[in-house]
N, C-alpha and C positions, 0 to 999 in steps of 0.2 A: 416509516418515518413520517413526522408529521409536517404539512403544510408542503412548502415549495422542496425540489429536489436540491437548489441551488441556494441552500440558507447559510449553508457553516461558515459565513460570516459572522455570525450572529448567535452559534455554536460552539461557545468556549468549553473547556474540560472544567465540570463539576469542580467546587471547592471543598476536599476532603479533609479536615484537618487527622493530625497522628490520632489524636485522641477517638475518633470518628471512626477511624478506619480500624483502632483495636477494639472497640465494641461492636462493631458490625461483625468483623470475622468471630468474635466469639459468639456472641447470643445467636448466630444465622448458620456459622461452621462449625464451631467447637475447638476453634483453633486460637491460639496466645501466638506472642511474638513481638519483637523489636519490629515496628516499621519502617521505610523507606521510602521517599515517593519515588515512582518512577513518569520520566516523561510520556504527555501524549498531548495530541492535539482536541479531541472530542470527549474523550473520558477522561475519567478519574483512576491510577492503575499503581498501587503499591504494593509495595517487595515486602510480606511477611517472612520472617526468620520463624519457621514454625519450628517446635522440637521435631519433628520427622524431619524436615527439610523442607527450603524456600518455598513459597509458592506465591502468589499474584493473586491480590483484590484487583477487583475491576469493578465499580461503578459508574452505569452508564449514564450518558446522557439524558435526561428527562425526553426528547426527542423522538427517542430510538423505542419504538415498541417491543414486548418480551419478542415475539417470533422473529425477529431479526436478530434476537441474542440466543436463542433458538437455533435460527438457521446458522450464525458461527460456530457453536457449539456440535452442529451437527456436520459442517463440512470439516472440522478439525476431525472428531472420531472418524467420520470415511476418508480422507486419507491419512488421519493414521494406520489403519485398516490394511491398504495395501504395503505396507511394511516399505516406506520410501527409505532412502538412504541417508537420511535427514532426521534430526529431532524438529518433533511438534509439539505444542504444549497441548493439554487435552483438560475437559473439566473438571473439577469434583465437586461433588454432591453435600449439598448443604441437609444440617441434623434433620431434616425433615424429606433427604430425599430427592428435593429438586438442585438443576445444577441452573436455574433462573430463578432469584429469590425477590421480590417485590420487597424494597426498601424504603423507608423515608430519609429524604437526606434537608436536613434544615427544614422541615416542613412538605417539602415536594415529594411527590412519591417518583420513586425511580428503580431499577433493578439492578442488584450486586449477582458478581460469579466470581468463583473462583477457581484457578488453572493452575496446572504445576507449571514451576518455572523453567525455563531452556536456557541452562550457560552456556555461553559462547561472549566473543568478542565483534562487536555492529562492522559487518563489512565496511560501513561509511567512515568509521574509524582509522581503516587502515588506511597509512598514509600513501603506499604504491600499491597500484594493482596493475599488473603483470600482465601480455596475455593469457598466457596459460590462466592466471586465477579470473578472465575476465571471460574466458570459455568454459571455465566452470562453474559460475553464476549462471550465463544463457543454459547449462545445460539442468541446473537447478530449476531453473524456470520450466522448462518443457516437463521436468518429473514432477512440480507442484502441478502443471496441468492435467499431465499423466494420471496422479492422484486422484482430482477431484471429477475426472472425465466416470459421466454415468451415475452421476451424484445431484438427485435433485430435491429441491425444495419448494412450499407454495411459495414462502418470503422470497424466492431469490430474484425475483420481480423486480428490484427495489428501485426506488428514483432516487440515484446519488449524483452527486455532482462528477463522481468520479467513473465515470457510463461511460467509455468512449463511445457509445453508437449515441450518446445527446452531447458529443463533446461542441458541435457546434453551437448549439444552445445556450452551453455554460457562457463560449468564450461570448457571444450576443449580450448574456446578462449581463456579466459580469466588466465588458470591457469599458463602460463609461468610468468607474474605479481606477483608470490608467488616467493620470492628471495629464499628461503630457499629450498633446493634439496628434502630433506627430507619432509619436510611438501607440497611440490609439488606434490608428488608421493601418500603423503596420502590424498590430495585435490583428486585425479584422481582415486582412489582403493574407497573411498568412494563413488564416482561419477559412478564409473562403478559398485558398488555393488545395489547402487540403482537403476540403469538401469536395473540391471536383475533380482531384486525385481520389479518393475512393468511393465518389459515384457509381463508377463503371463498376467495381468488384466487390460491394458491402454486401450486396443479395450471397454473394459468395464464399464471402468469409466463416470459419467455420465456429459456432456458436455450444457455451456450456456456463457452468459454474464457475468462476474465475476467482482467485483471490483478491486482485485487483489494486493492490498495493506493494508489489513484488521491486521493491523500489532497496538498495542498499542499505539502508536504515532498518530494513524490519528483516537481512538475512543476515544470520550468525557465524562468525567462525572460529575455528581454531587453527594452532599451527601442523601444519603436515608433515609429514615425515619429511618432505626435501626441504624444509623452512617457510615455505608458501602457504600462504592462507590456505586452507579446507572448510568446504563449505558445510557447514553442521548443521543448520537450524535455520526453523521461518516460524516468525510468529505476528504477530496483527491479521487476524481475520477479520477488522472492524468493517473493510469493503468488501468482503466476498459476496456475489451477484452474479445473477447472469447475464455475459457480452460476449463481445466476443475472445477467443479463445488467444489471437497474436497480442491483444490488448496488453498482457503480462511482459512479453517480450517487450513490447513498446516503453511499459514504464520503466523496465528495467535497465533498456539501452538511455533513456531521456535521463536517468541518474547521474548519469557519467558525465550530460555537458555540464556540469558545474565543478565538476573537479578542474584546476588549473594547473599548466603547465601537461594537459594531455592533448592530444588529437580524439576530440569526439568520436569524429568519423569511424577514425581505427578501433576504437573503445567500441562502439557501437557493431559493429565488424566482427570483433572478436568473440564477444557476447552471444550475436546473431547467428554466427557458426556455430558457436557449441549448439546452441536451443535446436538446432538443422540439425546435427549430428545426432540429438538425441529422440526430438519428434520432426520428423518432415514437415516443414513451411509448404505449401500450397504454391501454386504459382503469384496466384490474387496477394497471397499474402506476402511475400516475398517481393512483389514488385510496387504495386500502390501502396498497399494496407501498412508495412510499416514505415515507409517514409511519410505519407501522408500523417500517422499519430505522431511521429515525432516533429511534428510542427506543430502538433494539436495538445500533444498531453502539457506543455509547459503554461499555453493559457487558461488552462482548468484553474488555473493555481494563481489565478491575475489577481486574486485577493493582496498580492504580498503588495501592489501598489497602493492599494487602502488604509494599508492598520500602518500603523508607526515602526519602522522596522530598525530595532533598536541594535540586535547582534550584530558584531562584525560579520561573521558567516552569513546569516541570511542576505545583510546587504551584497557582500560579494557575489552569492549567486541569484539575484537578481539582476546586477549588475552582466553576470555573466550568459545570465539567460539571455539578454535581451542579443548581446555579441554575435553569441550561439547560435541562435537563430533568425540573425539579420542572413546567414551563409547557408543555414539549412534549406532554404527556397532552392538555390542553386544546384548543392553537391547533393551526391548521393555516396550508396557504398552497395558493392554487390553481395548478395546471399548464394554463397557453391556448395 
C-alpha cells in the first residue's frame, strides 16, 4: 500500500460507472452482463449477471499494489483448499490468464479481478441473533483461522489501519478527528488502558495470516433446517495480513456492540465460546488479549467522527459505540 498505513480516510471506493464496468469485464474477461453495483468502502465491486452465472468485478483502489491483490487471491484459494464448511469466492482468470489485470479507470492506472460470487443472506441483516447463531459465527471464525493457518505470503506484511498489533498507533492518529474534548481523552484512556492490558501477553499471542475483517457484514447466511441462520459464506479479503491470530475473534465479538437492545457482553460470550470450542483460545488470549481489542478495535474506526455521517445506522452506531464502551473498561465476560 502506498504512503501512510493510516490513510483510508482519504481512501474512498473508485468511481465505476455501469457503462465502465461492462467494458472492462468484457475486453479483460470475456464476460457481458447486466450490472449491479455492490457496496464497499475502498474499492469498486460489481455484481455481473454473466450468462454462466453471477460473478463480481472488483476494481481496486489506485493505492493498493498488484501483490496485495495477489496476496487476497491467494489466501482465498488456500483456504479454499482445505475444504471449510463454508462457501469462499475464489478468482477467475482474465482472457489472458491473469487473475490481477492492470487497468485504466478514468485515466489512472489501477487493477481489476474478477471472483465468483457467494449467495447468502449479510449476517448483519438478520434482525435477531440468537445464541446458538452467535456460537456459530465464533465457531466460523476459529475455521476461517483454521484455514488460512500455514498460509504465507511476502505481501502479508502489510501496514493497514486495520493491524491490531499497531492498533494503538491508529487510535494516536487518528483521535484528534474526535471534535469533542471530552470524548477525545476517553478515545486515548481506553486506548492506553488496553495497551497495558496486553503488554504483558503480546510476545505471546499466537501470530499468522488473518482475514482481518471477520466482522457480520462480510459473513453470509442462509436458513437452517431449525429456522436459524446457518453460517455459509465469508467474503472481503480486502484486509487479509498478518497479526495476530485472536484478532478475528475480537472484530467479530466488537460487531455485536452496535446492535440494540442486546447485551454486548453476552453476545460477545457466546461468540467467544464457540471460536473455544472449535480452536482453543490460549490463556494470554483468553484473559488480556481479547478484552484489551475489544476496547481497541472500535477506535480503529474513529474516522466516523470526521466525515459527515449522514445514515441513520451509521449515526446510531456511533452513538452506540461510544455507550458501549464507556462500560467495557469495567466489565468483562469469561472464556470456558
Amino acid at each position: 500500500m502506498i504512503g501512510s498505513p493510516f490513510e483510508s480516510l482519504s481512501l474512498p471506493a473508485p468511481m465505476l460507472s455501469p457503462a465502465q464496468a461492462v467494458a472492462m469485464t468484457s475486453e479483460h474477461f470475456g464476460v457481458t452482463g447486466e450490472v449491479t453495483e455492490l457496496g464497499s468502502n475502498q474499492e469498486a465491486n460489481v455484481l455481473v449477471q454473466a450468462p454462466t452465472g453471477p460473478v463480481v468485478l472488483k476494481v481496486a483502489n489506485p493505492a493498493f499494489a498488484a501483490a496485495e491483490l495477489e496476496l487476497q487471491n491467494a489466501a482465498m484459494l488456500h483456504a479454499a483448499a482445505t475444504r471449510p464448511p463454508f462457501a469462499l469466492p475464489h478468482p477467475l482468470p482474465a482472457l489472458d490468464g491473469r487473475t490481477v489485470v492492470p487497468v485504466l479507470l478514468d485515466g489512472v492506472p489501477t487493477h481489476a479481478r474478477l471472483l465468483t460470487f457467494v449467495p447468502g443472506d449479510l449476517l448483519a441483516d438478520r434482525p435477531v441473533l440468537t445464541e446458538p447463531v452467535l456460537a456459530a459465527f465464533g465457531r466460523l471464525v476459529a475455521q476461517v483461522g483454521a484455514a488460512l493457518a500455514g498460509f504465507e505470503h511476502p505481501a502479508a506484511e502489510r501496514m493497514l489501519q486495520w493491524d491490531l498489533r499497531r492498533a494503538g498507533e491508529v487510535v494516536d492518529a487518528l483521535a484528534s478527528h474526535v471534535g469533542d474534548a471530552v470524548r477525545r481523552r476517553q478515545v486515548l484512556a481506553l486506548s492506553e488502558a488496553a495497551a497495558d492490558r496486553l503488554a504483558v501477553v503480546r510476545d505471546e499471542l499466537r501470530q499468522q495470516v488473518v482475514h482481518a475483517d471477520l466482522a457480520d457484514y462480510n459473513v453470509l447466511t442462509r436458513r437452517g433446517p431449525d429456522g436459524r441462520p446457518a453460517m455459509s459464506g465469508v467474503i472481503d479479503f480486502g484486509d487479509v495480513m498478518h497479526s495476530w491470530l485472536v484478532g478475528d475473534l475480537a472484530t467479530a465479538v466488537t460487531a455485536g456492540l452496535w446492535r440494540p437492545d442486546r447485551s454486548p457482553l453476552l453476545d460477545a460470550a457466546a461468540a467467544a465460546r464457540g471460536y473455544h470450542e472449535t480452536v482453543p483460545l490460549t490463556e494470554p488470549e483468553k484473559d488480556n488479549a481479547i478484552h484489551g481489542f475489544m476496547m481497541w478495535r472500535p477506535w480503529q474506526a474513529v474516522e466516523h467522527e470526521s466525515v459527515a455521517v449522514d445514515a441513520a445506522a451509521d449515526q446510531l452506531r456511533v452513538r452506540r459505540t461510544w455507550v458501549v464502551l464507556r462500560r467495557r473498561r469495567e466489565k468483562r465476560f469469561e472464556v470456558e
